[in-house]
C-alpha positions as CSV (number, residue, x, y, z in Angstrom):
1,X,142.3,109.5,185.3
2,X,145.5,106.9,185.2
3,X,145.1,103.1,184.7
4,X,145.0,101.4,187.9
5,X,147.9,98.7,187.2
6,X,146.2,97.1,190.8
7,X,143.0,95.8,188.8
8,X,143.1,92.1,188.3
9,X,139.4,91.4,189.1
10,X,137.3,91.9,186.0
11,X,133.1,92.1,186.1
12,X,131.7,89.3,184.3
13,X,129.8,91.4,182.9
14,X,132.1,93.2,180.8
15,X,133.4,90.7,179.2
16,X,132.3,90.1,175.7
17,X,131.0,86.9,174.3
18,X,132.7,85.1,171.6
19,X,130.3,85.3,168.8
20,X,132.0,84.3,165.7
21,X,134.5,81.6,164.8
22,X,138.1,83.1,163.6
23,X,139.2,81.5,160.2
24,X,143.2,82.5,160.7
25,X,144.4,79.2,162.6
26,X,147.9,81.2,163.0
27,X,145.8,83.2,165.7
28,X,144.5,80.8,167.8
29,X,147.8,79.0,167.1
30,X,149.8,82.1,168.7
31,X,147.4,81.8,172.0
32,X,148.2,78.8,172.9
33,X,151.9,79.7,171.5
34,X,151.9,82.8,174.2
35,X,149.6,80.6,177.1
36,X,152.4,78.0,177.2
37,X,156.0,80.5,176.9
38,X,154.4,83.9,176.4
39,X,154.4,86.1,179.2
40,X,152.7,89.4,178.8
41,X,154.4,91.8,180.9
42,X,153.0,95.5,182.1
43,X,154.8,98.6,183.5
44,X,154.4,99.1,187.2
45,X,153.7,103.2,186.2
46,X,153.5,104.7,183.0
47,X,156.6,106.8,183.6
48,X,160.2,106.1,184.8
49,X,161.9,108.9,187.3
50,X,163.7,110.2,184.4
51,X,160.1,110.9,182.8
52,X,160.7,108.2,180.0
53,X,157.3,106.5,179.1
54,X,157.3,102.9,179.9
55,X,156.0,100.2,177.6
56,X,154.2,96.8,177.8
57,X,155.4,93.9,175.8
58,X,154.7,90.4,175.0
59,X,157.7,88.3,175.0
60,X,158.0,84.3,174.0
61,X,160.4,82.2,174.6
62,X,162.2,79.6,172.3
63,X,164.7,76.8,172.5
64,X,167.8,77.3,170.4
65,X,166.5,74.8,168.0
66,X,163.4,76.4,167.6
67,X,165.1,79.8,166.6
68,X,164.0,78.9,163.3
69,X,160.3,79.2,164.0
70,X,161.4,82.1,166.0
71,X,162.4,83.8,163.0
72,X,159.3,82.8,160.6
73,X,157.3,84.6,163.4
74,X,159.1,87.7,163.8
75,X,158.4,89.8,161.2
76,X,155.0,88.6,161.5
77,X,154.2,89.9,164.6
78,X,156.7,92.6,163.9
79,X,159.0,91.8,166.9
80,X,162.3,91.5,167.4
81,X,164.7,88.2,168.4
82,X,167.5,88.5,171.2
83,X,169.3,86.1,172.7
84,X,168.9,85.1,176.3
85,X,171.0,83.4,179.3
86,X,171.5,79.7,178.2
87,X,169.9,77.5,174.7
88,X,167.0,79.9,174.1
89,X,166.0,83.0,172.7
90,X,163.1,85.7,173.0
91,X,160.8,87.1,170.7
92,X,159.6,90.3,172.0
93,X,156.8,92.6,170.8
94,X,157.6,95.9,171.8
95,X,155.6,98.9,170.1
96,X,152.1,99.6,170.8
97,X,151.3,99.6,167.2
98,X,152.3,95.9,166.5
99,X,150.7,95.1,170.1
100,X,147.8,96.2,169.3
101,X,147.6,94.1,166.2
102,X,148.8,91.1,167.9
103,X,145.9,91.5,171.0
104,X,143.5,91.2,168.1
105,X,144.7,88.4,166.7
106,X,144.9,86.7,170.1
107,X,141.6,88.5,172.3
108,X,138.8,86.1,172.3
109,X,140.9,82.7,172.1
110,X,142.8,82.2,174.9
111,X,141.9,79.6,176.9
112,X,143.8,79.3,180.5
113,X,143.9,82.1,183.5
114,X,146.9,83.7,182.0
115,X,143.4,85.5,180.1
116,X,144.1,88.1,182.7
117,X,147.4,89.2,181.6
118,X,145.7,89.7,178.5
119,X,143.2,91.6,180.1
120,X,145.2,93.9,181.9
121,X,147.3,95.0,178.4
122,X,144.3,95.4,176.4
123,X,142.9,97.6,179.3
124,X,146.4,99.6,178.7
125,X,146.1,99.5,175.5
126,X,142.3,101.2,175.5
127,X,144.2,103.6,178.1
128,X,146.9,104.9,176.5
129,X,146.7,104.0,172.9
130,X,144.9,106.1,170.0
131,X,143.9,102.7,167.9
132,X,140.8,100.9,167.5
133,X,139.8,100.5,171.1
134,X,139.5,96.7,172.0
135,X,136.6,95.0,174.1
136,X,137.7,92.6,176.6
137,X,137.0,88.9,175.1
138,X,135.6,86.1,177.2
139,X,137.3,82.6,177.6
140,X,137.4,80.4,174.1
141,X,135.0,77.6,174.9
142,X,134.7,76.5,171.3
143,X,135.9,72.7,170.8
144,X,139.3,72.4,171.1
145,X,139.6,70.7,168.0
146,X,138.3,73.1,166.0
147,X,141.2,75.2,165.6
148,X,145.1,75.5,166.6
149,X,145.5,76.6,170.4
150,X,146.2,73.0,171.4
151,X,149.0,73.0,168.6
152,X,150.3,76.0,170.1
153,X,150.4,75.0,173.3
154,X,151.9,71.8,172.4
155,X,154.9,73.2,171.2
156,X,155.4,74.5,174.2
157,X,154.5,71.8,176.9
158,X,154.0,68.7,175.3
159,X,156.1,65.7,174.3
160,X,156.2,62.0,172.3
161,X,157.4,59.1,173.5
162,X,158.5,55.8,172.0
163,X,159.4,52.8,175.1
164,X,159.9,49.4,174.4
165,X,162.0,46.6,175.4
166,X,163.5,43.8,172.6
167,X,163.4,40.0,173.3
168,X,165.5,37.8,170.5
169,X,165.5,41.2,168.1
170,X,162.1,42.6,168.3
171,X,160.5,45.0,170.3
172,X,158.0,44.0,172.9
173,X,155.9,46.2,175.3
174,X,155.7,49.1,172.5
175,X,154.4,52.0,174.3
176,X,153.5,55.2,172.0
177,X,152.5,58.2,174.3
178,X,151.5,61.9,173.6
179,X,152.1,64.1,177.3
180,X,151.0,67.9,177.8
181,X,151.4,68.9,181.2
182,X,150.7,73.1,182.9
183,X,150.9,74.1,186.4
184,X,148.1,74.0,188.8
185,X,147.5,77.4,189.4
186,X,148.2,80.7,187.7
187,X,149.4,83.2,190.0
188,X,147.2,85.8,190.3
189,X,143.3,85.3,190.5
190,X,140.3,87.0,189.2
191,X,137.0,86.3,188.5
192,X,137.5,84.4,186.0
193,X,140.1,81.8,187.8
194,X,143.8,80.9,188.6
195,X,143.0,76.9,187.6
196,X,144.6,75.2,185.2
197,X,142.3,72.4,186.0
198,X,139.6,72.8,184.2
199,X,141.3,73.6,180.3
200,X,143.2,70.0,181.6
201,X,139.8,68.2,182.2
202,X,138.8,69.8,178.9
203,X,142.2,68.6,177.3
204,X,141.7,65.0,179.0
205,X,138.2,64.8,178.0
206,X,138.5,65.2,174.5
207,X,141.1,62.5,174.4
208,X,139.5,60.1,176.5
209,X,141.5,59.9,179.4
210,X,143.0,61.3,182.7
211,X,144.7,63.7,184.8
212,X,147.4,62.8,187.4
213,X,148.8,65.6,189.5
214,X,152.9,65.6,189.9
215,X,155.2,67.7,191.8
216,X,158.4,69.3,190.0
217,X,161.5,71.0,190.9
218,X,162.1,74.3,189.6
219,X,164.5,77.3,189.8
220,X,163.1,81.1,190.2
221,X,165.2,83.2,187.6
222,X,165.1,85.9,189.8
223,X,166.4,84.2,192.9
224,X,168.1,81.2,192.3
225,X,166.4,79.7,194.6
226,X,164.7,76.2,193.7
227,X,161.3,75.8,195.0
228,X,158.4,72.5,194.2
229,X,155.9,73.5,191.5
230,X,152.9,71.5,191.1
231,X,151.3,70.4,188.0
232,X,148.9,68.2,186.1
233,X,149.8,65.9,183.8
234,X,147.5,64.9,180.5
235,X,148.7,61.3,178.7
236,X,147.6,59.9,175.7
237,X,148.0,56.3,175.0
238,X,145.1,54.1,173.8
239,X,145.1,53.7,170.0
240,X,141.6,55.1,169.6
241,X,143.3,58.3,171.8
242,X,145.9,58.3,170.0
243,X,143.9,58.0,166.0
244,X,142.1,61.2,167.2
245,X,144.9,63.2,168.2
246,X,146.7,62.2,164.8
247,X,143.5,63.4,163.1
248,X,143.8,67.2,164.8
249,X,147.3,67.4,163.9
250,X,146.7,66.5,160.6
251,X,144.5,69.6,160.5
252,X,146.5,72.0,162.9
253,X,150.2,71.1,162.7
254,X,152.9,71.5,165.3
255,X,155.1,74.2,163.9
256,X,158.4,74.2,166.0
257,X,161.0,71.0,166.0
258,X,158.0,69.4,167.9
259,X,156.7,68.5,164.5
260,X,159.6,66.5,163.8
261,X,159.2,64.2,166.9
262,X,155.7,64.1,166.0
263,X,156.3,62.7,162.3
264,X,158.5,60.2,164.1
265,X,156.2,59.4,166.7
266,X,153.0,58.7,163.6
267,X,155.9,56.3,161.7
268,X,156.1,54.6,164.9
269,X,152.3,54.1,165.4
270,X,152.0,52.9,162.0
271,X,155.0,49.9,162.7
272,X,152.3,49.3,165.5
273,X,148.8,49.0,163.6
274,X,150.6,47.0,160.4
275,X,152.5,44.9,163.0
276,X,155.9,45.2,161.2
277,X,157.7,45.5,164.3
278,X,157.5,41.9,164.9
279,X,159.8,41.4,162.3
280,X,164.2,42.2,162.9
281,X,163.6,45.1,160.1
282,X,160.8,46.5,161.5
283,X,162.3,46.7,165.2
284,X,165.5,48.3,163.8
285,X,163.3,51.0,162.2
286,X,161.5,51.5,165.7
287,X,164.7,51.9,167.2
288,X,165.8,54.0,164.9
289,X,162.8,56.8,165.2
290,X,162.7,56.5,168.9
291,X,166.9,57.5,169.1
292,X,166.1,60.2,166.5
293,X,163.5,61.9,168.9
294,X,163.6,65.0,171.4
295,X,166.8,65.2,172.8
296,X,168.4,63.1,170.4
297,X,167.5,64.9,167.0
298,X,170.6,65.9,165.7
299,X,168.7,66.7,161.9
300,X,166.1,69.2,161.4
301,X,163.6,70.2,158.5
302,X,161.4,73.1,158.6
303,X,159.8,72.7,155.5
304,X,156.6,72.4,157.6
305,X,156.6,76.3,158.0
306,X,156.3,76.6,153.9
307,X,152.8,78.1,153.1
308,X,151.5,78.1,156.4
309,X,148.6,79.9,156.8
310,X,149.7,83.3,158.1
């Protein structure tokens, strides 16, 4: 009997509980890596009408100034890098041998509804593949600052932000803010969920603040048409917010050019707490980091990728 590429609803009951904490932060890293630009994509049948077998991959998707990242993951998860249509590029896993290994690596520590993607290629996978057969994970409920999905999906969603205004030469009205935001829903539903609401409560719990819903315009690449997304928003702001999420990237670092801002962002904090922006030197520094940031950054460094754990 074939796969049934038409299952999305999944028994409870044959999920598997998540037993044991995984040491490798690169894993849990790569989940919220593939839960923010992944997209785990399945053949509609197993053969084309010439008779060629098709293949599932998991492809993720990079700004051109992230190509470097790109490239420190590659022969890690034994991919291969291609160009696509404007500033990015794809990282695609391909054969069923290095998909495998990468559904290990990521089964049991995903933490949003795109679980079901997941679900559906490890239920290939155990279909049509002679390795280890894998069981079919549950959600990661473990704190999220016990390992690196939140980095992961941080590089992918998130942003700093340095605003101000300057009155005779210093800055005034210093606002330092951390923002993730993810769609509302995920879209297709099984039994576990299509909400991106509650990982986002989760998110905006651990930080001690909120959730604001916002409306977005976006483009289908398909179509061309533009059509109004929703999404919810986390922001971090308050100092004490702002010390803890310091702290878990301290621990679990942001590994694409997002680590750059964030380096910027910390200087800027610290200006803050010692109160040196009051002074002209110290505003001219603020301004400084804040025109060096995100679109801005014309200088990169990736000697945060040296050593990482792998």
């Amino acid at each position: 009997m074939g796969f049934d590429y038409n299952l999305l609803l999944y028994s409870t009951s044959a999920l598997v509980p998540i037993l044991c904490k995984e040491n490798n932060k690169l894993d849990s890293y790569l989940a919220g890596l593939i839960e923010g630009d992944g997209s785990i994509k399945l053949p509609k049948k197993v053969k084309s009408e010439k008779g060629k077998i098709l293949y599932p991959s998991i492809t993720i998707t990079f700004a051109s100034k992230d190509l470097p990242l790109a490239q420190f993951l590659s022969p890690i998860l034994n991919g291969s890098i291609n160009k696509a249509k404007g500033e990015y590029y794809v990282l695609s896993v391909y054969s069923l041998k290095a998909l495998h290994s990468l559904c290990q690596r990521i089964n049991g520590k995903f933490r949003t509804p795109k679980i079901e993607a997941l679900h559906r290629l490890i239920h290939w996978l155990n279909e049509y593949n002679k390795f280890e057969r894998l069981d079919l994970l549950n959600l990661d409920n473990s704190n999220l600052l016990s390992n690196a999905w939140l980095a992961g999906l941080s590089d992918c969603d998130s942003n700093f932000l340095v605003t101000f205004t300057t009155q005779s030469g210093t800055a005034k009205n210093i606002q330092l803010t951390y923002r993730l935001s993810q769609r509302q829903n995920y879209h297709k539903t099984s039994e576990l969920g299509n909400s991106y609401l509650p990982i986002l409560t989760e998110i905006a719990k651990t930080f001690n603040t909120k959730i604001v819903s916002f409306e977005r315009s976006r483009i289908n690449v398909n179509t061309k048409y533009s059509f109004i997304e929703l999404g919810y928003l986390v922001t971090v702001k308050s100092l004490s917010s702002r010390n803890e999420l310091i702290k878990y990237f301290s621990e679990f670092s942001l590994l694409s050019s997002k680590h750059l801002d964030y380096l910027d962002w910390v200087e800027s904090h610290e200006l803050v707490l010692s109160q040196k922006y009051k002074t002209i030197e110290g505003t001219s520094k603020l301004i400084q980091l804040k025109n060096s940031m995100n679109t801005k950054r014309s200088q990169f460094n990736w000697d945060h990728l040296d050593g990482y754990n792998k």
